[in-house]
N, C-alpha and C positions, 0 to 999 in steps of 0.2 A: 165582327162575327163573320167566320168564311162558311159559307154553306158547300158542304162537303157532296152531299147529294140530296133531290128533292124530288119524290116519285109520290108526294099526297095528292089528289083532285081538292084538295084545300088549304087554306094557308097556315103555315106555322104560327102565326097568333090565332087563327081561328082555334087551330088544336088544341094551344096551352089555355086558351078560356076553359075549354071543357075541366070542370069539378074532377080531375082521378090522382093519381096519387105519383109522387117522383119517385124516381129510387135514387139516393145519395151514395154514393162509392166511393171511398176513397182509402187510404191505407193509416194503420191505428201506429202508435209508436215503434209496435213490434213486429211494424212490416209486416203486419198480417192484413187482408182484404176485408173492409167491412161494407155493408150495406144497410141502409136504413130509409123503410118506405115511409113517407111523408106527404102532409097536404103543401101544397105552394101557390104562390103568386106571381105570375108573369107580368114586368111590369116595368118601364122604362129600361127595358131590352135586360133585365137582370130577373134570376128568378131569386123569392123572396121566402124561406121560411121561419117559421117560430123554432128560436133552439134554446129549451130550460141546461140554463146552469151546470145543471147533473146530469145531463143527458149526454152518452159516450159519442152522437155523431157532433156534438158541440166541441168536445175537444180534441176533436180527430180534426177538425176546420181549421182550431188553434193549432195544431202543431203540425200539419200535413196539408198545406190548402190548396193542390192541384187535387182535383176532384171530375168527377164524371157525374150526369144524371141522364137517367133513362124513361123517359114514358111509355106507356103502355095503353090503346084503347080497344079492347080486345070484344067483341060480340058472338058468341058462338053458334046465336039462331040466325045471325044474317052474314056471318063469317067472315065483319070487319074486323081487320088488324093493324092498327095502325100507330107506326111505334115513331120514336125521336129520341137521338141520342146525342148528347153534348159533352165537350172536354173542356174545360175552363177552370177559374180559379174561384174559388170561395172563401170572404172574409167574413167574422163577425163585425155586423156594425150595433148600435144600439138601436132600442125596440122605438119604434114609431107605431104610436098609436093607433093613428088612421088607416096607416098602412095595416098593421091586425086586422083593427077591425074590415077592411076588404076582405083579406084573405078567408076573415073564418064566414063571412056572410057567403062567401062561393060554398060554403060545406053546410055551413049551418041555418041559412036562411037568412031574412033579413027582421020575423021577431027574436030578437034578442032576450026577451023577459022567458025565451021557451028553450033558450040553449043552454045545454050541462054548465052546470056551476064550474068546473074547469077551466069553463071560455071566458068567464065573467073578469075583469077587473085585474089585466096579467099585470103583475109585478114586474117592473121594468128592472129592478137592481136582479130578478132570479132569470127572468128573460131576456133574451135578445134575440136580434136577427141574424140570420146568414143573409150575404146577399153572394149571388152565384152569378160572374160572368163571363160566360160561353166565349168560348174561342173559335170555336167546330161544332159545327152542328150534320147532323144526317134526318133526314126525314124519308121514311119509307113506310108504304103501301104494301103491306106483305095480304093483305085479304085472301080468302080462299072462297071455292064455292061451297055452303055449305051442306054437308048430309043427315044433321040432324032434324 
């Protein structure tokens, strides 16, 4: 992974810990631009999300796997912004359980008996994983002071 630029006062795994959402980018069969905001998992330098079956940015991975994803951690009362932007490639690999379950305890907690029945019990043949590895990374500090 080449880090392209880094102007955070924190470190790019501190950043990717924080619970917020990626954006997945990449181009659909008809060359068209899609994006799809998503929870992930940073984690043995790859980032990790859940992709159902039927889900369009699942086989936009399958057939187009140069990809981009973008972070965002945006505060408007203290007018932190601090973004990260990566170009790599993305495969589906199959769903690891534990690995799930990591992922959704950053979103959803760690009682499990209190999270939406959606999270409960993923079917591995209808789920799988993306796994996302960063070629290019940019990390910037765009903060403003703020006026509200």
């Amino acid at each position: 992974m080449e880090l392209i630029e880094d102007s955070l006062d924190i470190s790019i795994d501190t950043f990717l810990e924080r619970p917020q959402f990626c954006y997945l980018a990449n181009v659909s069969q008809d060359c068209e631009p899609r994006v799809s905001p998503l929870w992930y998992l940073w984690e043995d330098g790859s980032i990790w999300i859940i992709a159902g079956t039927e889900k369009s940015y699942y086989q936009r991975v399958l057939e187009n796997p140069p990809t981009a994803i973008a972070f965002m951690d945006f505060d408007v009362t203290t007018g932190r912004v601090h973004h990260v932007g990566m170009r790599g490639t993305s495969s589906i690999v199959p769903l690891d359980q534990d690995r799930v379950a990591r992922l959704l305890r950053r979103y959803l907690g760690d009682e499990t008996d209190r999270w939406d029945p959606r999270f409960i019990d993923i079917d591995p043949d209808r789920w799988h994983l993306i796994r996302f590895d960063p070629e290019t990374v940019v990390a910037r500090d765009q903060s403003f002071e703020p006026s509200l």
